[in-house]
BATOR-958231 format. One record per residue (C-alpha): residue in three letters; z, y, x; residue number from 1. Coordinates in Angstrom, 3 decimals. Each point is the difference from the previous one (the first is absolute). Example, Ala and Ser with C-alpha at 12.3 -4.5 7.8 and 13.67 -1.06 7.14 Angstrom:
<bakols>
+-----+----------+----------+----------+-----+
: res :       c3 :       c2 :       c1 :   n :
+-----+----------+----------+----------+-----+
: ALA :    7.800 :   -4.500 :   12.300 :   1 :
: SER :   -0.660 :    3.440 :    1.370 :   2 :
+-----+----------+----------+----------+-----+
</bakols>
This chain:
<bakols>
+-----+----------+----------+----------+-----+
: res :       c3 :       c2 :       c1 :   n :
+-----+----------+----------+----------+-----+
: UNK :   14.480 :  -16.163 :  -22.538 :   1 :
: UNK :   -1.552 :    0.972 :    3.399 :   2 :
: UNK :    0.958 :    3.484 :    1.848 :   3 :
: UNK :   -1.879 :    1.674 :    2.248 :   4 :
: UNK :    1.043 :    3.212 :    1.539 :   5 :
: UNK :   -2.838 :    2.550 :    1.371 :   6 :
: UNK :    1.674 :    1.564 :    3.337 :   7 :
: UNK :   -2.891 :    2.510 :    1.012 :   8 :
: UNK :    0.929 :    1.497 :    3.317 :   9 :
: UNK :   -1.913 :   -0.857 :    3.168 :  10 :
: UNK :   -0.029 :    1.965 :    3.213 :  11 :
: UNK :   -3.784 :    0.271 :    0.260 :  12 :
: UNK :   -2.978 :   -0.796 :   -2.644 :  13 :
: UNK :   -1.850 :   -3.197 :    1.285 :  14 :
: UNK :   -3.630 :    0.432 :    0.240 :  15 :
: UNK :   -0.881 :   -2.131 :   -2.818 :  16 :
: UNK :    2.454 :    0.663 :   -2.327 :  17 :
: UNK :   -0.166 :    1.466 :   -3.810 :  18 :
: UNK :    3.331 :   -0.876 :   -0.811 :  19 :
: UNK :    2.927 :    2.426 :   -1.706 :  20 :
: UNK :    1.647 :    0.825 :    3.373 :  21 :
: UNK :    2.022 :    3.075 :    1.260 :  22 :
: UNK :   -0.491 :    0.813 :    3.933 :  23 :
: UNK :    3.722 :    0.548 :    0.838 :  24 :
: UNK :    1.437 :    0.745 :    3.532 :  25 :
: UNK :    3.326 :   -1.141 :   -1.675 :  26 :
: UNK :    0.155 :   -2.127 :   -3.287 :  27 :
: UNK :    2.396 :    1.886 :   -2.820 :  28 :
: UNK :    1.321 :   -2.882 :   -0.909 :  29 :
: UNK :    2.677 :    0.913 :   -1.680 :  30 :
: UNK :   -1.752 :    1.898 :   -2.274 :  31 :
: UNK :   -2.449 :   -2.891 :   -0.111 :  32 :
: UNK :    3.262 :   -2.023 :   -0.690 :  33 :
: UNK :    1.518 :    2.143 :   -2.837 :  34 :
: UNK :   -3.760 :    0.911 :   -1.978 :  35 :
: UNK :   -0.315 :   -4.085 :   -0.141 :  36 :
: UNK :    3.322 :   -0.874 :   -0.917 :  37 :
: UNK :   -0.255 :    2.589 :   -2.973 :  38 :
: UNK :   -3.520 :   -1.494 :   -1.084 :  39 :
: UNK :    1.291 :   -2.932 :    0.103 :  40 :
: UNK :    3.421 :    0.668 :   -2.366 :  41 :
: UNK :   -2.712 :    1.823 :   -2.355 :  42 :
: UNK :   -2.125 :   -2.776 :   -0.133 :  43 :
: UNK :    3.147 :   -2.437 :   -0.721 :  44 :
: UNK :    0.926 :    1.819 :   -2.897 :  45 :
: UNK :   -3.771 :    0.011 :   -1.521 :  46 :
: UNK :   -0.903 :   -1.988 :   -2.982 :  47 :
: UNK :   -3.512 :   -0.407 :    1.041 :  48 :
: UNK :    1.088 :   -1.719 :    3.548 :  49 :
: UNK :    1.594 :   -2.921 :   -2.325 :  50 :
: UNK :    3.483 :   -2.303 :    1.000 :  51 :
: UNK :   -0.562 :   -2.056 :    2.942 :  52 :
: UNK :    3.722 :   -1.584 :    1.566 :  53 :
: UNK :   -1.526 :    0.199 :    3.853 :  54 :
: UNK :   -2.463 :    0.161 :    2.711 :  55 :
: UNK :   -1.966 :   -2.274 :    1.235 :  56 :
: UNK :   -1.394 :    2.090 :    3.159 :  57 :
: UNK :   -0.150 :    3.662 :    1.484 :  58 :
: UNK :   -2.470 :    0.828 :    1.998 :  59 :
: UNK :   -0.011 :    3.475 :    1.913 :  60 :
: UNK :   -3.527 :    0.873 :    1.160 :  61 :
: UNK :   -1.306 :    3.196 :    1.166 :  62 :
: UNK :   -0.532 :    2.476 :    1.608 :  63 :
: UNK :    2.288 :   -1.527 :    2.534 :  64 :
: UNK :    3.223 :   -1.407 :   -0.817 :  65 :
: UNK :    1.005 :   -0.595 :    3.173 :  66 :
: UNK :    0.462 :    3.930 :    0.691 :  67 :
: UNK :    3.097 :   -0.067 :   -2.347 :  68 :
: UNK :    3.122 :   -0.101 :    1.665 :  69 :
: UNK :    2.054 :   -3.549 :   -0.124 :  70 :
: UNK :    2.398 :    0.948 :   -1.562 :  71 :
: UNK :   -1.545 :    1.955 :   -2.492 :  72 :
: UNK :   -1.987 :   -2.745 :   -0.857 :  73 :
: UNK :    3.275 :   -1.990 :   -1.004 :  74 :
: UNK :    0.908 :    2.795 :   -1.999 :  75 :
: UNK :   -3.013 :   -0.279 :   -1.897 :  76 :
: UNK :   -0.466 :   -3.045 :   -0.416 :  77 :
: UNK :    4.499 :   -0.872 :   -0.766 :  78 :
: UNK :   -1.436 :    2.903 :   -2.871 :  79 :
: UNK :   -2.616 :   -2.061 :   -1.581 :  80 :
: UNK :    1.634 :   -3.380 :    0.124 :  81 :
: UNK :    3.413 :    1.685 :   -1.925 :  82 :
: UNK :   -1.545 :    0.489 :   -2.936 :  83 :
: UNK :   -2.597 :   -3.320 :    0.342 :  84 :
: UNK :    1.038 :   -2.719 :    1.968 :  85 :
: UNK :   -2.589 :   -2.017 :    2.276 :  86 :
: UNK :   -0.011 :   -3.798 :   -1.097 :  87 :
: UNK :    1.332 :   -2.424 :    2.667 :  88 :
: UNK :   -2.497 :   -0.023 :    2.597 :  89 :
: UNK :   -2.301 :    2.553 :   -0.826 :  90 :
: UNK :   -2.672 :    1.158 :    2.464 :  91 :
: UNK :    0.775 :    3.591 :    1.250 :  92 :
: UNK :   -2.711 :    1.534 :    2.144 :  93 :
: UNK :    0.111 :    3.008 :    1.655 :  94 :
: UNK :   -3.739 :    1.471 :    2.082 :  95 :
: UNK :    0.604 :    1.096 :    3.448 :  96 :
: UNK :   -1.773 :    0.997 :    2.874 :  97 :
: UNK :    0.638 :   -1.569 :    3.157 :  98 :
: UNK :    1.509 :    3.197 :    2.325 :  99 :
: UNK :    2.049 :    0.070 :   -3.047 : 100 :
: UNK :    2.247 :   -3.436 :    0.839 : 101 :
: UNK :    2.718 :    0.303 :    1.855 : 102 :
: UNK :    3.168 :   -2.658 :    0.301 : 103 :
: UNK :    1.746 :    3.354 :   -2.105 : 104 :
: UNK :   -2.458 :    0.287 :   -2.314 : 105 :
: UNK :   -0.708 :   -3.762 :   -0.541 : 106 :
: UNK :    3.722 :   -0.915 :   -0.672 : 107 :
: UNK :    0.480 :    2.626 :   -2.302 : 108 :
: UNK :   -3.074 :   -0.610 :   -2.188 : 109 :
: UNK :    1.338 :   -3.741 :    0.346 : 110 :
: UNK :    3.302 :    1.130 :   -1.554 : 111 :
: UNK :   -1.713 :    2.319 :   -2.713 : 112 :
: UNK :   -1.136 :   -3.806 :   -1.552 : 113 :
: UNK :   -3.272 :    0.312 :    1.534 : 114 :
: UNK :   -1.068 :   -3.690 :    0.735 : 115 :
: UNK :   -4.073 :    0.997 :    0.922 : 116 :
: UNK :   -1.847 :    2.206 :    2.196 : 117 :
: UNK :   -3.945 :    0.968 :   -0.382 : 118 :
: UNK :   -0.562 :    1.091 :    3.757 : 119 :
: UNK :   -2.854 :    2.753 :   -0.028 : 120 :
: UNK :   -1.926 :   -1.478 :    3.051 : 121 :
: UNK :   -4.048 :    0.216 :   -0.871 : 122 :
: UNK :   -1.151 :   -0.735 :    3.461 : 123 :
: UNK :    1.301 :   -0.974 :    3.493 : 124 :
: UNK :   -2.953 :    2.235 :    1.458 : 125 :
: UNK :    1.555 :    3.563 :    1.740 : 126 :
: UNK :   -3.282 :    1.671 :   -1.126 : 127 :
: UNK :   -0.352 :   -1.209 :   -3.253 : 128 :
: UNK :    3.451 :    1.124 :   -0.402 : 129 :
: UNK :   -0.709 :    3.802 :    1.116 : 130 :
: UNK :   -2.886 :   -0.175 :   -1.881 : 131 :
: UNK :    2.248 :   -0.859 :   -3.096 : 132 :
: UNK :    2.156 :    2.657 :    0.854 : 133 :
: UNK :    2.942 :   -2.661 :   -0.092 : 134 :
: UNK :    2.862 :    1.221 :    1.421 : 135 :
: UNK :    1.221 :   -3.188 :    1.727 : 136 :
: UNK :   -1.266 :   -1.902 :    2.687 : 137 :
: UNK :   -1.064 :   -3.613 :    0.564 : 138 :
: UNK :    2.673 :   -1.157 :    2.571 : 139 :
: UNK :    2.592 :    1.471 :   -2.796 : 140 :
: UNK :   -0.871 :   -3.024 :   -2.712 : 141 :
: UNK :    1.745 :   -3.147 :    1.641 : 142 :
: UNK :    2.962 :    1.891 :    1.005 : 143 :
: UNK :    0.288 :    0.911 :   -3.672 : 144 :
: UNK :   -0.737 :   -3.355 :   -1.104 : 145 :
: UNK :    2.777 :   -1.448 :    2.029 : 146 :
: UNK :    2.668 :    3.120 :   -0.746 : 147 :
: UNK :   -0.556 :   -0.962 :   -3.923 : 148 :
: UNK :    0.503 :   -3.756 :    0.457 : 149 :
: UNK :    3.061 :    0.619 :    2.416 : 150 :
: UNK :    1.599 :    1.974 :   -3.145 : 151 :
: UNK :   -1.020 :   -2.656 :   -2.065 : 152 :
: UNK :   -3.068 :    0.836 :   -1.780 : 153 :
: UNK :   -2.161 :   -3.226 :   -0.005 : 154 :
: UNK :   -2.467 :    0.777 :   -2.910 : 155 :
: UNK :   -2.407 :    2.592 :    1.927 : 156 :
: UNK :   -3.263 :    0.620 :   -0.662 : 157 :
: UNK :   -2.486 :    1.757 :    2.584 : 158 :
: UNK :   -2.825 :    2.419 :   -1.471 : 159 :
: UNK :   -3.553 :    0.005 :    1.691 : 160 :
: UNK :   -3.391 :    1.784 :   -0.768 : 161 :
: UNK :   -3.315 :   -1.451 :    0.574 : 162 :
: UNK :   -3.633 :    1.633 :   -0.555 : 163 :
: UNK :    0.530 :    2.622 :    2.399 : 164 :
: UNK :   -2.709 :    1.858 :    1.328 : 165 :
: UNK :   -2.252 :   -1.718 :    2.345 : 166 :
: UNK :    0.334 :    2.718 :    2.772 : 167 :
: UNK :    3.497 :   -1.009 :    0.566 : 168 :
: UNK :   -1.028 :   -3.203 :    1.152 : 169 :
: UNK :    3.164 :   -1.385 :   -1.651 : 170 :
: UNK :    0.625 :   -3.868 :    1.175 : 171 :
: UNK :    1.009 :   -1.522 :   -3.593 : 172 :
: UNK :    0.624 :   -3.072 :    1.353 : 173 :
: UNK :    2.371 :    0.891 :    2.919 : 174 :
: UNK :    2.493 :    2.204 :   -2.931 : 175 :
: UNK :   -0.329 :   -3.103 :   -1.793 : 176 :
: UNK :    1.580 :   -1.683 :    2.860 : 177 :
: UNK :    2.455 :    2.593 :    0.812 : 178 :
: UNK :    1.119 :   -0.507 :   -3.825 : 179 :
: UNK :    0.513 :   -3.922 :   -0.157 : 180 :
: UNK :    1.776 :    0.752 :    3.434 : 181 :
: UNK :    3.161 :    1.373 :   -1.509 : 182 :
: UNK :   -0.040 :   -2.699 :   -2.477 : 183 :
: UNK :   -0.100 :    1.980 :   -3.259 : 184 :
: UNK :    1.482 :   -1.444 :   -3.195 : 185 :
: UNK :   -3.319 :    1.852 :   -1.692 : 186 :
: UNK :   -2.961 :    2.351 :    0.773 : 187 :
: UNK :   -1.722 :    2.907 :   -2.410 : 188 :
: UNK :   -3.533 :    0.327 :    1.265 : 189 :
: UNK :   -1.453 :    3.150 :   -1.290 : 190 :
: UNK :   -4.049 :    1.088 :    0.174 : 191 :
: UNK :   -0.628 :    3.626 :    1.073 : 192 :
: UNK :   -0.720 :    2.156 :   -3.050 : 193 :
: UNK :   -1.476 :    3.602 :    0.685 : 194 :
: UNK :    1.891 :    2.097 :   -1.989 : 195 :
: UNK :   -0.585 :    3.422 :   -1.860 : 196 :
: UNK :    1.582 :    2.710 :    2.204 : 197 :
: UNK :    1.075 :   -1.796 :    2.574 : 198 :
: UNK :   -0.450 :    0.520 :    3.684 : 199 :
: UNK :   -1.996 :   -2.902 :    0.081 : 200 :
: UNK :   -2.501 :    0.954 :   -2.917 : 201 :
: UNK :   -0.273 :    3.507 :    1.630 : 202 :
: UNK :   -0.865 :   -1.715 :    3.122 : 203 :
: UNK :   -2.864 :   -2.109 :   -1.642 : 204 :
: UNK :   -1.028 :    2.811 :   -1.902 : 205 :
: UNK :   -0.919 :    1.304 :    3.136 : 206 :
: UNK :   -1.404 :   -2.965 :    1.457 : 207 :
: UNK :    2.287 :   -0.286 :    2.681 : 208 :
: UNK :    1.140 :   -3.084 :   -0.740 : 209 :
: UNK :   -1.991 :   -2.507 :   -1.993 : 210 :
: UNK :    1.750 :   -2.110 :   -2.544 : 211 :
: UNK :   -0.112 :   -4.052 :    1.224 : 212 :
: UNK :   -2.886 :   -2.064 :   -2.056 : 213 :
: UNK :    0.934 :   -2.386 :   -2.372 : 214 :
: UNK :   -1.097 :   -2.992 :    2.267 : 215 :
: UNK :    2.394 :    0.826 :    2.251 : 216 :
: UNK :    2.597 :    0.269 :   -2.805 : 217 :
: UNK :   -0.726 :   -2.885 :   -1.064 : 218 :
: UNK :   -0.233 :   -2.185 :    3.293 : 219 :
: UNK :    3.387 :    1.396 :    0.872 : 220 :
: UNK :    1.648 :   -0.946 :   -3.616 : 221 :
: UNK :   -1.486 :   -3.727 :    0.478 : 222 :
: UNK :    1.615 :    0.154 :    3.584 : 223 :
: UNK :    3.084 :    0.669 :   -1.013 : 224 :
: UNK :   -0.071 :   -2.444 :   -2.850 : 225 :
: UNK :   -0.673 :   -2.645 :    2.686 : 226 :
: UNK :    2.039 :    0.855 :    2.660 : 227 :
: UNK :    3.418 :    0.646 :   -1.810 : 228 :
: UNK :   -0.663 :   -3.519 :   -3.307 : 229 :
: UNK :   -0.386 :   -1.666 :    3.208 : 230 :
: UNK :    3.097 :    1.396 :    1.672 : 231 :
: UNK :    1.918 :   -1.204 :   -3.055 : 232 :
: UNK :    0.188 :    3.166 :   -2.474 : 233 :
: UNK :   -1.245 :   -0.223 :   -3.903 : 234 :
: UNK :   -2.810 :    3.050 :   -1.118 : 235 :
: UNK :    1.779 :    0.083 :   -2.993 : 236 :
: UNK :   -1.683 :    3.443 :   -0.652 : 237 :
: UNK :   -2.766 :    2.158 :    1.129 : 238 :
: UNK :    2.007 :    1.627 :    2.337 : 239 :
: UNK :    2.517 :   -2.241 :    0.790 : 240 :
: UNK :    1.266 :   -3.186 :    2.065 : 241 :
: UNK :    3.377 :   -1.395 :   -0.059 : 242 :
: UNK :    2.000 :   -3.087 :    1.231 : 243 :
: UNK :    0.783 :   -2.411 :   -2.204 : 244 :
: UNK :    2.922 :    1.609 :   -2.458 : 245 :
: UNK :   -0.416 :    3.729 :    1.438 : 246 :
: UNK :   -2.578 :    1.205 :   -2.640 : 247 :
: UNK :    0.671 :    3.898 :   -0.745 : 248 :
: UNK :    2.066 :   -0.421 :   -3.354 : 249 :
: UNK :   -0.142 :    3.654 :   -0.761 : 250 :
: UNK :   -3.609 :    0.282 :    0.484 : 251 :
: UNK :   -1.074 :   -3.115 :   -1.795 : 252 :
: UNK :    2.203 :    1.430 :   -3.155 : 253 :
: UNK :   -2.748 :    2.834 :   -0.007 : 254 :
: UNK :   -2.784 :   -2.759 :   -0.433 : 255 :
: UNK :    1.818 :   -2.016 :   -2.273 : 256 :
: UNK :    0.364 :    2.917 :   -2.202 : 257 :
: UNK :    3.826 :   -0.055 :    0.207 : 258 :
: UNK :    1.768 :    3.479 :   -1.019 : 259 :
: UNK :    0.814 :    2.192 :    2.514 : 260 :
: UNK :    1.383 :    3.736 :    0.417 : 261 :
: UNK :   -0.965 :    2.399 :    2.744 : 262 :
: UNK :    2.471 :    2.799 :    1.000 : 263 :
: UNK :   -0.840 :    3.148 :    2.563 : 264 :
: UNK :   -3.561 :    1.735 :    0.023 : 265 :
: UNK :   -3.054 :   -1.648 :   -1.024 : 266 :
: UNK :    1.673 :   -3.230 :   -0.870 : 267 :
: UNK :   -1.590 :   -2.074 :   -2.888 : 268 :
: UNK :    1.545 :   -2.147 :   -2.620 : 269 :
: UNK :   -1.182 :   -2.488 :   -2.269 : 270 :
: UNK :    1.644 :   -1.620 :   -2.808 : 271 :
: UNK :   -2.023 :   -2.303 :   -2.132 : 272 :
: UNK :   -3.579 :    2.262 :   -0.733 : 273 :
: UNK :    1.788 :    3.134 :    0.531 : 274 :
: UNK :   -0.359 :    2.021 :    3.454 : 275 :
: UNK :    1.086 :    3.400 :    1.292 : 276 :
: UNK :    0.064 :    1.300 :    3.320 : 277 :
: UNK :    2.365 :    2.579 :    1.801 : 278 :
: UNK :   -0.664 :    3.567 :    0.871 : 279 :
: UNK :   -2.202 :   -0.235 :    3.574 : 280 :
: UNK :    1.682 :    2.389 :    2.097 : 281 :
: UNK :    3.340 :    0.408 :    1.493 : 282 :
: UNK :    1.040 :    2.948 :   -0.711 : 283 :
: UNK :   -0.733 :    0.505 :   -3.467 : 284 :
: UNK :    1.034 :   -3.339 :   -0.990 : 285 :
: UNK :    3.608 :    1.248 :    1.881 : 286 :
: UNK :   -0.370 :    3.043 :   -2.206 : 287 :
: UNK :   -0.521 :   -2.111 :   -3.486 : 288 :
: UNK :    2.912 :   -2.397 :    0.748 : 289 :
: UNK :    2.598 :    2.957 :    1.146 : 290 :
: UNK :   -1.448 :    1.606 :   -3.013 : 291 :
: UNK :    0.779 :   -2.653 :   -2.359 : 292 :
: UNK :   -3.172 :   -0.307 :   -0.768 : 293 :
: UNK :   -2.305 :   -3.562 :   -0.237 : 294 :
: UNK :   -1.664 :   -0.589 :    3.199 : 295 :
: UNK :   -2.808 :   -2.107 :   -2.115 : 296 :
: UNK :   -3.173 :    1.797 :    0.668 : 297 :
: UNK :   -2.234 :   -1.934 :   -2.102 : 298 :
: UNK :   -0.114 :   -3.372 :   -2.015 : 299 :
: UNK :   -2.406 :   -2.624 :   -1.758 : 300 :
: UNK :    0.008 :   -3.000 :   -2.563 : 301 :
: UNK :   -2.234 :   -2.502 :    0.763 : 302 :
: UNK :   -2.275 :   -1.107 :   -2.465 : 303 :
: UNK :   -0.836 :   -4.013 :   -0.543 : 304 :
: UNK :   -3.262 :    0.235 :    1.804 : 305 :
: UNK :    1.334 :    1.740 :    2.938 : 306 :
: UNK :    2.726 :   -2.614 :    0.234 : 307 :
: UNK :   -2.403 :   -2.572 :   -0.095 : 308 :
: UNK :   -1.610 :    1.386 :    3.137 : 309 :
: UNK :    3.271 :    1.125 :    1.873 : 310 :
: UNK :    0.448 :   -4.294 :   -0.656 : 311 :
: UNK :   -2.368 :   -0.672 :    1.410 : 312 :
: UNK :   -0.519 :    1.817 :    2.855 : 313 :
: UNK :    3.601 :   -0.983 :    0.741 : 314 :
: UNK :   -0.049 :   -3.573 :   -0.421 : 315 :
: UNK :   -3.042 :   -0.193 :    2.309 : 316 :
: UNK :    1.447 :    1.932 :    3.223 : 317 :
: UNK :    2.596 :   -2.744 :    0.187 : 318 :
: UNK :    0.885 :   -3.715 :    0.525 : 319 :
: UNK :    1.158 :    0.109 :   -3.764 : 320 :
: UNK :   -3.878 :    0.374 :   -1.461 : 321 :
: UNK :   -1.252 :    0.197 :   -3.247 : 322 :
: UNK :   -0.709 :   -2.651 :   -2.889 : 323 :
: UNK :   -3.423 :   -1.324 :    0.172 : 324 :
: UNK :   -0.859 :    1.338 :   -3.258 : 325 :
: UNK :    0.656 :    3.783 :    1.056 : 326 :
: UNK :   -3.195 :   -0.287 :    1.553 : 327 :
: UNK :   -3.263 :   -0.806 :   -1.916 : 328 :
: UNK :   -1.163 :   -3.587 :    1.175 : 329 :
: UNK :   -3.429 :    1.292 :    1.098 : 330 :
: UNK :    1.610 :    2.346 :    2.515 : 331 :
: UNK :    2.379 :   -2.516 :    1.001 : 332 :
: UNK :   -1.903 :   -2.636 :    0.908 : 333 :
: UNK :   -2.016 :    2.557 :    2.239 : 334 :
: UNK :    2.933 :    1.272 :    1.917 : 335 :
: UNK :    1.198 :   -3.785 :    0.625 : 336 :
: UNK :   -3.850 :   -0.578 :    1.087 : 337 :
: UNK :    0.301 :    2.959 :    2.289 : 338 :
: UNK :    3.043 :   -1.365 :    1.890 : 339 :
: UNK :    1.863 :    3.045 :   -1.398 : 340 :
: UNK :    2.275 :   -1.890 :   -2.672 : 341 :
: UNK :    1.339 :   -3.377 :   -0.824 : 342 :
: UNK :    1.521 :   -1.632 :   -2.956 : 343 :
: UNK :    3.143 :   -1.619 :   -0.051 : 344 :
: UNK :    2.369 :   -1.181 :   -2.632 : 345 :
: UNK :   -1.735 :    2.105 :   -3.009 : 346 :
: UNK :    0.181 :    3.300 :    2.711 : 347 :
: UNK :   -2.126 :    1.730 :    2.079 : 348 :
: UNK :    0.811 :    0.960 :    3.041 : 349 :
: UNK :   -1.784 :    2.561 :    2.690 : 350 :
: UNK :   -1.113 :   -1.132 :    3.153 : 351 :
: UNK :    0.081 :    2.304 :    2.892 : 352 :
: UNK :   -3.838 :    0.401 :   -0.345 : 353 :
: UNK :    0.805 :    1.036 :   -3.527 : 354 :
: UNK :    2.910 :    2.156 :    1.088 : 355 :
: UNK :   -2.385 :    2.212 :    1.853 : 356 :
: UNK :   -2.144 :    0.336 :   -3.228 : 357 :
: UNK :    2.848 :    0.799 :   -2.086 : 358 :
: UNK :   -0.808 :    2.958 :   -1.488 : 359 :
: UNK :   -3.474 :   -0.852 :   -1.013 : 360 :
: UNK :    1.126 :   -3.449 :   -1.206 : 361 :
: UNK :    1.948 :    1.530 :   -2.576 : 362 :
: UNK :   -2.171 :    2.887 :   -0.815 : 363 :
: UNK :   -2.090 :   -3.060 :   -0.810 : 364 :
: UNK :    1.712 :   -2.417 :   -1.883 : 365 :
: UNK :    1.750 :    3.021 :   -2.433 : 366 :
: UNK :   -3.828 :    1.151 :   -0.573 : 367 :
: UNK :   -1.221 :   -3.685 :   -0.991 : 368 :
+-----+----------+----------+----------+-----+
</bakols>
């Protein structure tokens, strides 16, 4: 069983983001604290949840995690961990933004059991920063990197985006270099997305700023893919690079189609072809839990041939692949002709070529 706890409060809305957030000057996190605590004991004494003896990760993601006090965070987290036990080395990660770390801060989430940090850096650019509304500044990330190792958090991860608009004149390569700098122990690389009501769709919706063509999408994923396989780190997934033996092990559960339970608003669970998701927002999900009521908003079953596709789509954003035989032999022999997939071992894998195809690729084997 894999945890992951939604912790929605940020102090300001980035401009690209659609996520479940709550713009707080102050987190309530003790309210925050108590609603998931009792969500949690609810969900412990649910049939439909199923006996599991412990853990295998937590994950708090956000929102921004960060914002909650240290030692409310050990509260939380001392909470979950009474009732389920983590196994012996499981991976705890907590999200933070870098103005966020302090040696406080970084010792206490060290002594709350957290044993990896997902720094929220994006870029090393001042401008593209404002222009993200981020609310921390470049020369804030290697202090932050260093404060978290001092405490003893080796595991971190550092968070970039890349596709950004070609008025900001963004230099790709130089954050690249900034990142392998600090000497990560992994890297999410994220392509801008624009959004429904966002700041950033409202903004190309009135064409002042223009959304960055695919080429240079693509030109920037193949740089990346380059620069950081040669500097030593695995693609192991669309998105992601690691060192050897620092692979996300929560994340990869959600592609392996392990079960997993999300508590606080707008967190989704899975367990086997069942899903539900929390209530979105804040405040009402507060309400439902003080309430007593279910904070499930909404819930599905999925049926074999939408398994089949979730499969697939799965297995071919990561290292792990799919058998050869998921895909019709036509349509693979074209993709390995294409330099967009090879065969290996009765699998087939993506190659990065194929990785920025993936959505058609898939769309196109499920159709033929």
């Amino acid at each position: 069983m894999h945890l992951y706890i939604h912790v929605p409060f940020c102090a300001r809305r980035c401009s690209y983001c659609d996520f479940a957030i709550a713009v707080r000057r102050e987190a309530p996190a003790a309210a925050f604290r108590d609603g998931v605590l009792t969500e949690w004991a609810r969900w412990l004494s649910d049939d439909r949840l199923g006996e599991f003896p412990a853990l295998s990760t937590l994950y708090l993601g956000g929102g921004t995690p960060s914002r909650l006090p240290g030692f409310e965070l050990g509260r939380l987290i001392a909470g979950i961990v009474s009732a389920r036990p983590l196994l012996p080395g499981a991976e705890v990660t907590l999200e933070a933004n870098p103005e966020d770390v302090t040696p406080e801060a970084a010792a206490a989430w060290r002594l709350a059991g957290v044993n990896r940090v997902s720094l929220g850096v994006q870029s090393f650019d001042p401008a593209v920063l404002a222009w993200m509304h981020r609310t921390h500044i470049a020369e804030q990330v290697g202090p932050a990197v260093g404060m978290l190792r001092q405490a003893g958090i080796a595991n971190l991860s550092l968070d970039l985006i890349s596709g950004l608009p070609s008025h900001l004149a963004r230099d790709w390569s130089r954050d690249l270099d900034r990142a392998l700098e600090l000497q990560p122990a992994h890297l999410s690389l994220y392509s801008l997305t624009v959004e429904a009501s966002t700041p950033l769709a409202r903004w190309v919706g009135r064409g002042t700023t223009t959304a960055a063509p695919d080429e240079l999408q693509a030109s920037e994923f193949i740089l990346a893919h380059d620069r950081l396989t040669t500097a030593g780190f695995t693609h192991y997934e669309v998105s992601n690079y690691a060192r050897p033996g620092f692979d996300a092990v929560h994340n990869r559960a959600y592609w392996l189609r392990h079960p997993y339970l999300g508590l606080g608003p707008s967190a989704h669970s899975a367990m086997g072809d069942r899903r539900w998701w929390n209530i979105r927002e804040w405040e009402e999900w507060r309400r439902a839990v003080a309430e007593g009521r279910w904070s499930v908003a909404g819930e599905e079953q999925l049926d074999e041939p939408t398994r089949a596709l979730e499969d697939l789509y799965l297995g071919l954003r990561t290292d792990q692949g799919v058998g050869e035989t998921a895909i019709p032999a036509g349509i693979r022999q074209a993709w390995i002709g294409e330099g967009w997939a090879e065969a290996r071992g009765g699998r087939l894998f993506l190659l990065p070529e194929g990785w920025l195809r993936l959505d058609a690729l898939v769309a196109q084997a499920s159709a033929g």
